[in-house]
C-alpha angles and dihedrals in degrees: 000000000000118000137208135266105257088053104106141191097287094035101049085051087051095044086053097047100051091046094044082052092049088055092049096053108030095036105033092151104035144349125296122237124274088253095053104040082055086053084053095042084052099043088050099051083047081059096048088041095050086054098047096045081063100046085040087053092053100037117096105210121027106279092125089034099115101076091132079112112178148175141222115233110220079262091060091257107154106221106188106209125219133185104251089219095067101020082108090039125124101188102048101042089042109034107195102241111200095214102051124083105241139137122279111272089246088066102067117110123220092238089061090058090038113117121198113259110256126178088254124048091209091063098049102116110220118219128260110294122263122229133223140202112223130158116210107215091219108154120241121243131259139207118267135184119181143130125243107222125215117277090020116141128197104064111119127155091265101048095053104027101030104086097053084059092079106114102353119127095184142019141201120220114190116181125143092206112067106116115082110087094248092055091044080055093056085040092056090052101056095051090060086053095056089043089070091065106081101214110047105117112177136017126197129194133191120190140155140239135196135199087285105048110099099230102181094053089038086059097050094047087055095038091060086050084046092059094037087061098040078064091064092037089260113135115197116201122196136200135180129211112164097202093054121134109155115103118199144121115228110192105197087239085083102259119117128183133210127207115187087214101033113229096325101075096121126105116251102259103242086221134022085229093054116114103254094042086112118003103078086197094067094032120112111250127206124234108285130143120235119203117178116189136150116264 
């Protein structure tokens, strides 16, 4: 099986997989026929297709831009595969991108979304993306300084750390106090928080540890959250100093925050089944003070 040229690293993996998975299912006692292992190859790169229009669409610059995904034929004939449902959208084959001089969406014409007609809807190749100039009306941030009083609700991650995400790729935790389960488990939180801004691109922690810290089995609990990350091009960098006290976030758009408790300011749920166990948003705080400036 040979693949285009717009096929990269992490399509070409996700290409593999689906059609290694059709072989083992479908021909699980010989090979399949030319014909039908080229139906597999083009239903997987439609798979891997359909994935990367969506991340293209969110992404602000043009990452995920190369969705043009193809195939060689056994006669060297390059068939470019598109999902049937989007092969007419706008939105999804030209992504509006904020930061690049284009014409208004309103202003594309069909023709420039027109593909030629073809036997088989999934090899009719699409144009070259157009590209829109949009500006999103999110608010910018502000500085805050309050106290969170004991027994408050209504403090997540988000609530209090979202808005300081805006235009940061990377971000700096540290918190000297990110060992015990229960912290991992906070830690790990707030890093699928983070994850939901797309272009956030490294996280560092630094966090302590003391004699009675268990290191080895710290590292391997982070280190599975490491690899979980690097799936989602996220790189998570950490870094241990044992005489650490500081808490505070630093986000590389300027903003820090600084949480009196660190991430573990919420209250031990009495019960698993108790409404707060798992929405932070709904969980009891302790008393900490949160102050957000820029640096």
């Amino acid at each position: 099986m040979r693949l285009g040229n717009a096929v990269e690293g992490r399509d070409e993996k996700g290409i593999k997989k689906t059609l290694c998975a059709f072989l083992k299912i479908l021909h699980p006692g010989g090979a399949p026929t030319d014909g039908e292992f080229e139906e597999y190859v083009a239903y997987a790169v439609e798979g891997r297709r359909r994935v990367k229009e969506q991340m293209n669409k969110r992404k602000p610059d043009e990452k995920f831009a190369h969705i043009q995904l193809s195939y060689l034929t056994a006669d060297g004939k390059e068939v470019v595969v598109y999902c049937p449902e989007s092969r007419h959208a706008v939105a999804t084959q030209s992504p509006v991108r904020k930061e690049l001089d284009a014409k208004p969406l309103d202003q594309v014409r069909q023709a420039d979304i027109e593909t030629p007609s073809r036997t088989s809807s999934r090899q009719e190749a699409m144009p070259p993306a157009v590209e829109a100039d949009v500006q999103d009306a999110v608010p910018e941030p502000k500085e805050k300084h309050f106290t969170i009083m004991y027994g408050d609700t209504g403090y997540s991650y988000e609530a209090i750390l979202g808005p300081y995400l805006r235009g940061a790729t990377e971000l700096t935790v540290e918190d000297p106090y990110i060992r015990l389960p229960h912290q991992i488990q906070n830690f790990v939180r707030f890093c699928e928080m983070v994850v939901k801004a797309p272009i956030i691109k490294k996280i560092t922690l630094i966090t302590g540890y003391d004699d009675k810290t268990q290191l080895a089995d710290l590292q391997d609990k982070l280190g599975e959250l490491q690899q979980s990350l690097l799936e989602l091009d996220v790189v998570l960098a950490i870094r241990f100093h044992p005489n650490m006290h500081d808490r505070e976030i630093k986000f590389d758009n300027g903003w820090v925050v600084k949480i009196g408790r660190g991430l573990d300011f919420y209250q031990r749920p009495h019960s698993r089944f108790e409404v707060g166990a798992h929405d932070l948003n709904l969980r009891k705080c302790l008393e900490t003070k949160v102050d957000s400036f820029r640096a």
